[in-house]
C-alpha positions in Angstrom: 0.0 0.0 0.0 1.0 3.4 -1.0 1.6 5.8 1.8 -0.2 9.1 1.1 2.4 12.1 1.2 2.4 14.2 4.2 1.1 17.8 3.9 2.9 19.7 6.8 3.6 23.7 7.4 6.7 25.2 6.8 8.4 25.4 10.7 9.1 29.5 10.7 4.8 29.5 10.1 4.8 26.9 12.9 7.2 28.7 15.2 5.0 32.2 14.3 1.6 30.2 15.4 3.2 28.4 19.0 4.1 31.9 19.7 0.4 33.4 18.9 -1.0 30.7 21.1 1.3 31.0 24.2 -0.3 34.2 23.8 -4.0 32.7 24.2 -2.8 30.4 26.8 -4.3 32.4 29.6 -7.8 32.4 30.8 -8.1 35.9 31.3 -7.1 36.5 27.7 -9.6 33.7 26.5 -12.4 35.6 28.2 -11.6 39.0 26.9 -11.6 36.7 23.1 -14.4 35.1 24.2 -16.2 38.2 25.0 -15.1 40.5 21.6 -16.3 37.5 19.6 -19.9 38.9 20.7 -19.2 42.7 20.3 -16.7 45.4 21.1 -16.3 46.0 24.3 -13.8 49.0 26.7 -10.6 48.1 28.7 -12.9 49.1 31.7 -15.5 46.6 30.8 -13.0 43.9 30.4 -11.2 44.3 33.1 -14.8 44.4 35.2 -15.6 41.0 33.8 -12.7 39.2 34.6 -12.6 40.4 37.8 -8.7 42.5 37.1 -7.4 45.9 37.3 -7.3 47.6 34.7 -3.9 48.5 34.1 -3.5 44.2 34.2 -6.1 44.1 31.5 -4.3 47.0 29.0 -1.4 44.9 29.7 -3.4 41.5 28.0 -5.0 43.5 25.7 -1.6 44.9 24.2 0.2 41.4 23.9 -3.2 40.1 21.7 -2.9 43.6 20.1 0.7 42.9 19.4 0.0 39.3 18.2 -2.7 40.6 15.5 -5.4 39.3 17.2 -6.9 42.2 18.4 -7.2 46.4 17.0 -9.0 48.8 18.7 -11.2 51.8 17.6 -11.4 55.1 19.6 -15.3 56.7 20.1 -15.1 59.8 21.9 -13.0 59.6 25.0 -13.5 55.9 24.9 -11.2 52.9 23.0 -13.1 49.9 21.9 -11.5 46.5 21.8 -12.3 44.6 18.3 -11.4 41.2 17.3 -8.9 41.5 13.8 -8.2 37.3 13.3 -11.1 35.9 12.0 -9.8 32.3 12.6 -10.3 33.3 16.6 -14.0 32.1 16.6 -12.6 29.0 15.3 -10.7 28.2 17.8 -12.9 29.8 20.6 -15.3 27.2 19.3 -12.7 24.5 19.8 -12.2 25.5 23.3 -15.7 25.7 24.0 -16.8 22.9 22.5 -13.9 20.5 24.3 -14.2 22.6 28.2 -17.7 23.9 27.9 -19.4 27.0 27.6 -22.3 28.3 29.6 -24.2 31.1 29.3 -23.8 34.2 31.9 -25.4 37.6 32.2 -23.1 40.4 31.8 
């Protein structure tokens, strides 16, 4: 039998996407994604959600800013965080899908 030939990513892509999702690897971080995935939202509001100051929560927001997962848009005196990778919802669903995802009011 004829072994199918392996389809595999060049390692610099590989090295660029560990690096992305070290970056993720945090469950503050995963809230904040898991939360612009359903609209914009302010550092403020963040940070009130996942329970952190908010100097902490500019601190996340700049790494996934830095990463190119997140932009923000400024609306008056207020900055609103965005998601800017698409493919996040993908793997938000992943996460959800393998460690659950409830409902919460907020």
């Amino acid at each position: 039998m004829k072994a199918k030939p392996l389809r595999l990513t060049n390692l610099d892509a590989l090295r660029d996407a560990a690096e992305c999702l070290k970056t993720l690897a945090h469950p503050h971080r995963l809230r904040m994604v898991q939360m612009l995935l359903q609209r914009d939202f302010t550092v403020g509001e963040l940070a009130e959600a996942c329970e952190l100051p908010m100097p902490m929560t500019s601190d996340h927001l700049r790494l996934m800013q830095r990463c190119g997962f997140l932009t923000s848009v400024k609306e008056g005196r207020h900055v609103y965080y965005q998601i800017a990778e698409p493919h996040l919802a993908e793997i938000m669903s992943c996460v959800e899908r393998r460690f659950g995802a409830e409902p919460i009011s907020a």
